[in-house]
N, CA and C atoms as a LAMMPS dump frame, in Angstrom:
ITEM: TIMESTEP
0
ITEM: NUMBER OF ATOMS
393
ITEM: BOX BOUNDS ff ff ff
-5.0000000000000000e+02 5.0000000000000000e+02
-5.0000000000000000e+02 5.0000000000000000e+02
-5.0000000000000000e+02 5.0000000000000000e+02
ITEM: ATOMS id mol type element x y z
1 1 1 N 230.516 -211.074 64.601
2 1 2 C 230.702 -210.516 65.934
3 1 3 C 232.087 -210.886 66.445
4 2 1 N 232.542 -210.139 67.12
5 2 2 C 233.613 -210.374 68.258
6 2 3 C 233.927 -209.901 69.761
7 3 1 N 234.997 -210.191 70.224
8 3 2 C 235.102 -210.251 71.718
9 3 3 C 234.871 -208.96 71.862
10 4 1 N 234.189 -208.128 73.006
11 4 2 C 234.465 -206.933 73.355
12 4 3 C 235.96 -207.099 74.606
13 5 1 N 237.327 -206.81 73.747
14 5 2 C 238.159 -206.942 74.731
15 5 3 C 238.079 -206.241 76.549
16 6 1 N 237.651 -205.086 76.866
17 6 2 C 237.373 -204.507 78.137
18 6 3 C 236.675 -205.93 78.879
19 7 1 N 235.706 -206.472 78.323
20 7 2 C 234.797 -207.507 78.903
21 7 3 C 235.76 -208.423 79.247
22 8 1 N 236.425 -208.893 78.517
23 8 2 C 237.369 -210.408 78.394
24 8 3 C 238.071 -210.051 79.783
25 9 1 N 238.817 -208.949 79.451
26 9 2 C 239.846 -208.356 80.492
27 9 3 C 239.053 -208.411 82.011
28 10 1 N 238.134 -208.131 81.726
29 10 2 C 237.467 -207.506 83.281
30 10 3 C 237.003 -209.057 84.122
31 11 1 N 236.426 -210.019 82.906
32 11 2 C 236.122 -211.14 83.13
33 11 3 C 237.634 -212.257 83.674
34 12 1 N 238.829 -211.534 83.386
35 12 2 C 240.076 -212.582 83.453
36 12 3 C 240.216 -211.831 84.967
37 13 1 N 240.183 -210.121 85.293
38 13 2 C 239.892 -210.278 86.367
39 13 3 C 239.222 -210.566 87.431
40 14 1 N 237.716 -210.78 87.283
41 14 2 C 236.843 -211.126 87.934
42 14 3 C 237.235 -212.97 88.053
43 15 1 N 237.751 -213.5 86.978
44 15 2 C 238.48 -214.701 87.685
45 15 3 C 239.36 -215.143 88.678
46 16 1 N 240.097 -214.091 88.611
47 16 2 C 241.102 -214.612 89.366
48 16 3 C 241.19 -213.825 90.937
49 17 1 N 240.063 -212.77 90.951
50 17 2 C 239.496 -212.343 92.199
51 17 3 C 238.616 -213.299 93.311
52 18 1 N 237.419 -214.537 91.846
53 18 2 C 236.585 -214.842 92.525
54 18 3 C 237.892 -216.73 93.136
55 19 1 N 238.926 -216.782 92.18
56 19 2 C 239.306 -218.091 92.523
57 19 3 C 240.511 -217.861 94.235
58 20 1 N 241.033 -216.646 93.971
59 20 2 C 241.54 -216.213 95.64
60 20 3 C 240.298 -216.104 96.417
61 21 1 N 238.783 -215.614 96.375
62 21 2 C 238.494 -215.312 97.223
63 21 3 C 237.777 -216.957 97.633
64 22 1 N 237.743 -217.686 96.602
65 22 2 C 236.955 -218.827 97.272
66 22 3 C 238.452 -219.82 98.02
67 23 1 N 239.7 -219.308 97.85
68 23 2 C 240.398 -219.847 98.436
69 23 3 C 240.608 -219.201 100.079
70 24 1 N 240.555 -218.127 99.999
71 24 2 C 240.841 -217.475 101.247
72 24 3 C 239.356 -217.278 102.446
73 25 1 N 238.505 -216.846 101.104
74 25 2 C 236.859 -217.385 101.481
75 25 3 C 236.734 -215.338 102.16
76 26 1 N 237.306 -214.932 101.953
77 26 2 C 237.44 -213.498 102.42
78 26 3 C 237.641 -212.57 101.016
79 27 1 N 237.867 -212.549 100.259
80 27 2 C 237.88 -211.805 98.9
81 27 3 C 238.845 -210.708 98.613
82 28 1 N 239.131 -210.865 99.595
83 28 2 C 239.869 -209.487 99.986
84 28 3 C 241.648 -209.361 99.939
85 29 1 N 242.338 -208.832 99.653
86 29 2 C 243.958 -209.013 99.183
87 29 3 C 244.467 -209.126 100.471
88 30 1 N 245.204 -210.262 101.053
89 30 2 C 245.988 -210.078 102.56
90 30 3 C 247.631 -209.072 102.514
91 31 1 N 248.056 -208.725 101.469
92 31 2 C 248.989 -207.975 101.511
93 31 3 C 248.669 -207.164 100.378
94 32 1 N 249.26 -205.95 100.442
95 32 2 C 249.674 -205.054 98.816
96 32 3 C 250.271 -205.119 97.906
97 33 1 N 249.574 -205.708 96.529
98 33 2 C 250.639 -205.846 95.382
99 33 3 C 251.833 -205.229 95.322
100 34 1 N 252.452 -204.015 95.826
101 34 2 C 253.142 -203.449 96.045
102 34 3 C 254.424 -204.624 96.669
103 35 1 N 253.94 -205.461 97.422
104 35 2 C 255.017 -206.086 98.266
105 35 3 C 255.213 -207.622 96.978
106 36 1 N 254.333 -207.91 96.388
107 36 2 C 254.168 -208.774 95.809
108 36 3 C 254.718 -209.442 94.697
109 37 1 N 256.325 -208.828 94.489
110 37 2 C 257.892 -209.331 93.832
111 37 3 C 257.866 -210.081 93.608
112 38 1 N 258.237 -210.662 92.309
113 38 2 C 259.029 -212.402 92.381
114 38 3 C 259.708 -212.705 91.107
115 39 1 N 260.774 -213.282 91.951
116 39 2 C 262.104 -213.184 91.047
117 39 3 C 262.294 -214.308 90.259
118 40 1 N 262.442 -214.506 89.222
119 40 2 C 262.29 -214.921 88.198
120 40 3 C 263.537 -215.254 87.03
121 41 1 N 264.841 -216.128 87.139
122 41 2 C 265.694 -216.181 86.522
123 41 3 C 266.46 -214.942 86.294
124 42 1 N 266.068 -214.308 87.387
125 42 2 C 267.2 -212.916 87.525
126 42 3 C 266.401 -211.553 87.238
127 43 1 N 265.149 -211.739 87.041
128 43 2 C 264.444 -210.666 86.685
129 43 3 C 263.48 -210.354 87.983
130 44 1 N 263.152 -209.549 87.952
131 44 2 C 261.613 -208.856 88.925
132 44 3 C 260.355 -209.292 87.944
133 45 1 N 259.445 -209.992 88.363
134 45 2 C 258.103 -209.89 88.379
135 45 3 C 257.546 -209.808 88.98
136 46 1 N 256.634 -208.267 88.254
137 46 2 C 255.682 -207.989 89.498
138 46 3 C 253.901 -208.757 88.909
139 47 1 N 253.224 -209.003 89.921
140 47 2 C 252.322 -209.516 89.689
141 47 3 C 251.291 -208.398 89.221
142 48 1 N 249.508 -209.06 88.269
143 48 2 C 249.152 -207.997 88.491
144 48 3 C 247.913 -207.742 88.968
145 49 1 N 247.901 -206.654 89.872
146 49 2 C 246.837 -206.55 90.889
147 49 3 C 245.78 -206.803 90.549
148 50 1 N 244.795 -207.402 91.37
149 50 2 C 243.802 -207.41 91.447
150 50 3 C 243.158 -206.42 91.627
151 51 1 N 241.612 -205.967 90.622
152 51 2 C 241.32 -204.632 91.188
153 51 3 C 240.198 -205.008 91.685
154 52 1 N 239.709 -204.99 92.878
155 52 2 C 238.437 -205.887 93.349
156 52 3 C 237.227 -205.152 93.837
157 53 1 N 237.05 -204.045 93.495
158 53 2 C 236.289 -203.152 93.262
159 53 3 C 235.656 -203.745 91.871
160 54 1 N 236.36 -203.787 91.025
161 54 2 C 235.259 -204.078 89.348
162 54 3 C 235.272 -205.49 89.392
163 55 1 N 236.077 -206.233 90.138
164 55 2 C 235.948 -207.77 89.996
165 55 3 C 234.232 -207.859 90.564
166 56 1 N 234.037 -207.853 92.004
167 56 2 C 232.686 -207.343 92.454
168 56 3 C 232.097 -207.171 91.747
169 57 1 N 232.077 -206.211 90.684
170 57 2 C 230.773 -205.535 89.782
171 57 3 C 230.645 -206.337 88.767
172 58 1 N 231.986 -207.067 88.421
173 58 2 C 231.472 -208.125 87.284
174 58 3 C 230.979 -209.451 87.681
175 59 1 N 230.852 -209.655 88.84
176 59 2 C 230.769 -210.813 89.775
177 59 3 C 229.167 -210.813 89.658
178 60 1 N 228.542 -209.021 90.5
179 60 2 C 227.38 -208.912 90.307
180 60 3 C 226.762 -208.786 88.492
181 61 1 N 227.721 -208.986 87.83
182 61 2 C 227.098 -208.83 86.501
183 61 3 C 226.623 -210.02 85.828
184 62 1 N 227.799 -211.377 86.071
185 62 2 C 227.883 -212.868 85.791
186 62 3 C 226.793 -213.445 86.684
187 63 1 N 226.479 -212.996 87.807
188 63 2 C 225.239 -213.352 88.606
189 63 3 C 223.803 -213.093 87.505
190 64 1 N 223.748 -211.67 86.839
191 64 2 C 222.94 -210.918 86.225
192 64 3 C 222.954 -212.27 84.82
193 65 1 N 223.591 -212.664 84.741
194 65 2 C 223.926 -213.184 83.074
195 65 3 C 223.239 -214.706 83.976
196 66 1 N 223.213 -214.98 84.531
197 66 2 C 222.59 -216.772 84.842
198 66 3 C 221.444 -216.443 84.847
199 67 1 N 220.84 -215.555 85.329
200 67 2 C 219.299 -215.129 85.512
201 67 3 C 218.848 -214.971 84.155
202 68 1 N 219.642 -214.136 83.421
203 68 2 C 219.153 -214.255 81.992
204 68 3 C 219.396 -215.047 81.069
205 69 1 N 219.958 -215.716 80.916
206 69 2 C 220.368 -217.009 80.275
207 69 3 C 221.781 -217.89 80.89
208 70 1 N 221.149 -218.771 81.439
209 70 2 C 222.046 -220.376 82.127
210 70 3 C 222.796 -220.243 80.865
211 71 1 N 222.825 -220.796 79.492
212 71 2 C 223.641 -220.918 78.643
213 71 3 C 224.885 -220.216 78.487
214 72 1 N 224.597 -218.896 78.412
215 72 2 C 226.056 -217.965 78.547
216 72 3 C 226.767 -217.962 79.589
217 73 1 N 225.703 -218.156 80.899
218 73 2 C 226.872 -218.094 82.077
219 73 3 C 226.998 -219.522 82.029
220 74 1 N 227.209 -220.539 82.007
221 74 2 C 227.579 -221.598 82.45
222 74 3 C 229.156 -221.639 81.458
223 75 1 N 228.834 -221.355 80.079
224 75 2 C 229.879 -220.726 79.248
225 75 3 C 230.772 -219.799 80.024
226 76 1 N 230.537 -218.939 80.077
227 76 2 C 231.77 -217.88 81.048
228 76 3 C 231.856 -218.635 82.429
229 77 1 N 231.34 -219.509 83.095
230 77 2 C 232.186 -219.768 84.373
231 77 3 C 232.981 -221.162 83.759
232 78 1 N 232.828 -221.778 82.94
233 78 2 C 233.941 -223.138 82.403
234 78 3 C 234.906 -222.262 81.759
235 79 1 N 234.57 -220.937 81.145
236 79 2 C 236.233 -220.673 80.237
237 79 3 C 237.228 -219.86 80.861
238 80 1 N 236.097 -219.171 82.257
239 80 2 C 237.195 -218.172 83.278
240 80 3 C 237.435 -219.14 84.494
241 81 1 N 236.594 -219.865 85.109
242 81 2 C 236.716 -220.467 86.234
243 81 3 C 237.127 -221.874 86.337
244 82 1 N 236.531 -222.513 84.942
245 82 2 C 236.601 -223.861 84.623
246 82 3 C 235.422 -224.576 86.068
247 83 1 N 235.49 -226.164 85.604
248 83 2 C 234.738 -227.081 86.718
249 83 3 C 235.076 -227.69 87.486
250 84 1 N 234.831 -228.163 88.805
251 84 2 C 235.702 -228.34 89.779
252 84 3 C 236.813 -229.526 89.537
253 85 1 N 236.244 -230.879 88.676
254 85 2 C 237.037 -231.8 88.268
255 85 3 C 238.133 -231.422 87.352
256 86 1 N 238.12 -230.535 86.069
257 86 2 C 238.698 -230.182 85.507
258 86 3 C 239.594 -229.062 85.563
259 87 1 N 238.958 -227.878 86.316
260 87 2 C 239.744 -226.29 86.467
261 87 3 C 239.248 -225.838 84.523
262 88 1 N 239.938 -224.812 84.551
263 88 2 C 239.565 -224.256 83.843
264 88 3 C 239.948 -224.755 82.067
265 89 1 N 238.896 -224.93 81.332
266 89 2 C 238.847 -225.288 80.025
267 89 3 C 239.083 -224.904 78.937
268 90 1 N 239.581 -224.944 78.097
269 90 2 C 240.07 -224.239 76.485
270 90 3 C 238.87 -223.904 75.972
271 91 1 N 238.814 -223.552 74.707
272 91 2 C 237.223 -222.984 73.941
273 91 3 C 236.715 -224.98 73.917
274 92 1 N 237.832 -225.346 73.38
275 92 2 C 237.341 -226.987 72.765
276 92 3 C 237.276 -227.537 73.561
277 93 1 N 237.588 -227.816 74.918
278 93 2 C 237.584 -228.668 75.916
279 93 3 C 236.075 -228.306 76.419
280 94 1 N 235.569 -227.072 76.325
281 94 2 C 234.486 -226.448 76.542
282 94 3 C 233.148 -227.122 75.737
283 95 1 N 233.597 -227.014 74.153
284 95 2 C 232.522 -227.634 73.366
285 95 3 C 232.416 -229.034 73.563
286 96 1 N 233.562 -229.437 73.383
287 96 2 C 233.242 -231.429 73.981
288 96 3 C 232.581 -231.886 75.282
289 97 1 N 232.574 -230.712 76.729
290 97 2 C 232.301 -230.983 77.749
291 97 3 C 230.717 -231.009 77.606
292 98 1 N 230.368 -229.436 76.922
293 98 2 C 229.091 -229.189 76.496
294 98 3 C 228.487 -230.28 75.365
295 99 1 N 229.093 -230.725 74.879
296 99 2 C 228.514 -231.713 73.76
297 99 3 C 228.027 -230.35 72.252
298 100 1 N 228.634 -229.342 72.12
299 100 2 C 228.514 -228.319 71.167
300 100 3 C 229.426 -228.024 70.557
301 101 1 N 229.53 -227.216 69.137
302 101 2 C 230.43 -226.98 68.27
303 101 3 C 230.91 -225.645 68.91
304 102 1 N 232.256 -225.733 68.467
305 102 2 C 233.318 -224.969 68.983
306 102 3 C 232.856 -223.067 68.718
307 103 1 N 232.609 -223.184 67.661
308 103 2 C 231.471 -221.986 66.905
309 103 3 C 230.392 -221.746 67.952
310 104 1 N 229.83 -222.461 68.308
311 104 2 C 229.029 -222.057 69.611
312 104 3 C 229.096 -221.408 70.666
313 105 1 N 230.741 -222.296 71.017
314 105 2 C 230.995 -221.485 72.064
315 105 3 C 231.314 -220.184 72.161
316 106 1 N 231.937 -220.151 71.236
317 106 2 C 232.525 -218.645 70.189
318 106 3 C 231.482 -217.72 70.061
319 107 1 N 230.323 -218.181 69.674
320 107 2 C 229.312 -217.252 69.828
321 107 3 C 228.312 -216.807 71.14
322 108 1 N 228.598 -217.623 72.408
323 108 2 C 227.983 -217.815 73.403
324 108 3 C 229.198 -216.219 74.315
325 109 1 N 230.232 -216.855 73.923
326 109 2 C 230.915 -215.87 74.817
327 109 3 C 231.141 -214.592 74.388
328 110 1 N 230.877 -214.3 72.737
329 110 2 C 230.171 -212.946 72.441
330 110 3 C 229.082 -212.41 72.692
331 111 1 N 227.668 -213.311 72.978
332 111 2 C 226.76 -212.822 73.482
333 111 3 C 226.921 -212.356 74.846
334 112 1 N 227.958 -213.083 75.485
335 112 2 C 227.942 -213.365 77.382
336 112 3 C 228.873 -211.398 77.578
337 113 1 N 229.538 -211.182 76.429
338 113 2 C 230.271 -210.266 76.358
339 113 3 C 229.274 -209.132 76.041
340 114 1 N 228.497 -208.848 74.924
341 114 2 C 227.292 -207.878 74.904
342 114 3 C 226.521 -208.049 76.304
343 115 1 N 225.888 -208.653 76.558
344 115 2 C 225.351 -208.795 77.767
345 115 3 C 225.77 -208.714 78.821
346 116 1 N 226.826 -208.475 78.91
347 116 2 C 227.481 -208.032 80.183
348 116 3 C 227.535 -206.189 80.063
349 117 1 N 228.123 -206.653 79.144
350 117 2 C 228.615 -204.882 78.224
351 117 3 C 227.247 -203.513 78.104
352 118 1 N 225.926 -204.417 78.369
353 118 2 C 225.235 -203.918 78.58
354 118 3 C 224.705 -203.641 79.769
355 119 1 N 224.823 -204.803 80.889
356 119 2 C 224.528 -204.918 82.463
357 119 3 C 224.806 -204.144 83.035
358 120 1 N 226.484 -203.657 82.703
359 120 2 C 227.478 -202.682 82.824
360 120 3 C 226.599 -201.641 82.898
361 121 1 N 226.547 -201.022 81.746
362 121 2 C 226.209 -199.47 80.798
363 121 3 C 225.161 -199.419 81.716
364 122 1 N 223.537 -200.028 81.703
365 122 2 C 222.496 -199.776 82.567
366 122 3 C 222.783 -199.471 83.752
367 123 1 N 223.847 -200.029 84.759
368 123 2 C 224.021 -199.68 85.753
369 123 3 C 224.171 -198.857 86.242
370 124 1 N 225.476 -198.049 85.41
371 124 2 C 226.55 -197.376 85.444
372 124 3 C 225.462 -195.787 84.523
373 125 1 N 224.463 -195.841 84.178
374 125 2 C 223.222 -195.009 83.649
375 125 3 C 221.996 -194.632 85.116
376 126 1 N 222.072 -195.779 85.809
377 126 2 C 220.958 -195.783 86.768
378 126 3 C 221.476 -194.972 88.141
379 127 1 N 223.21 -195.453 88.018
380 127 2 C 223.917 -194.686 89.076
381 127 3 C 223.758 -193.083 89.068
382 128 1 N 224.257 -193.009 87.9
383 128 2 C 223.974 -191.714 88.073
384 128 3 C 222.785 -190.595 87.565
385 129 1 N 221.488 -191.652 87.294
386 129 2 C 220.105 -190.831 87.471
387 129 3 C 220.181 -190.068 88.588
388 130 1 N 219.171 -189.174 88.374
389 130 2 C 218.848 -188.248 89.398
390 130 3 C 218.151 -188.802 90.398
391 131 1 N 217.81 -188.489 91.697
392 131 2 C 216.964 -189.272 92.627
393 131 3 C 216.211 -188.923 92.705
């Protein structure tokens, strides 16, 4: 098995949506990436947006993943969010914290990735049933 990259991606944004919003405690962007420049040894970097529309949906999905198995989500919130003493953890900093082989984790966050990948699809199937 391997990563479903869309998941990883959606999950790096749903990180960094849920770590502004528990900073601001509002979730919500106070200016427009648009304004959001920064100069950089002579260069422009632009940052990149948050899309917080799917951060949300993966938010409600990682909610969906503790209900069904603590194991995977506790896995995806140490490797996107990390723990409050530490911040966020490597795969190995992960298995030593957990007391598990590194392979584990490896396989925890492919399951956490199908299972999301599926949370998704059902949803996104139920939306648009007929009423």
């Amino acid at each position: 098995m391997a990563r479903i990259d869309w998941v990883d991606q959606g999950l790096e944004n749903w990180a960094m949506w849920r770590t502004q919003r528990d900073a601001r405690s509002t979730g919500w962007p106070t200016r427009s990436a648009i304004f959001d420049i920064r100069t950089r040894g002579g260069y422009r970097e632009v940052r990149i947006p948050i899309i917080d529309h799917e951060a949300a949906v993966m938010d409600l999905a990682v909610q969906a993943l503790q209900a069904g198995d603590e194991r995977l989500h506790r896995t995806v919130v140490l490797a996107y969010l990390g723990d409050p003493e530490r911040g966020r953890l490597t795969r190995m900093g992960i298995a030593q914290a957990e007391g598990i082989a590194l392979s584990t984790v490896m396989v925890r966050l492919e399951q956490a990735d199908r299972a999301i990948a599926t949370w998704l699809r059902q949803r996104a199937e139920a939306r648009r049933a007929p009423k």
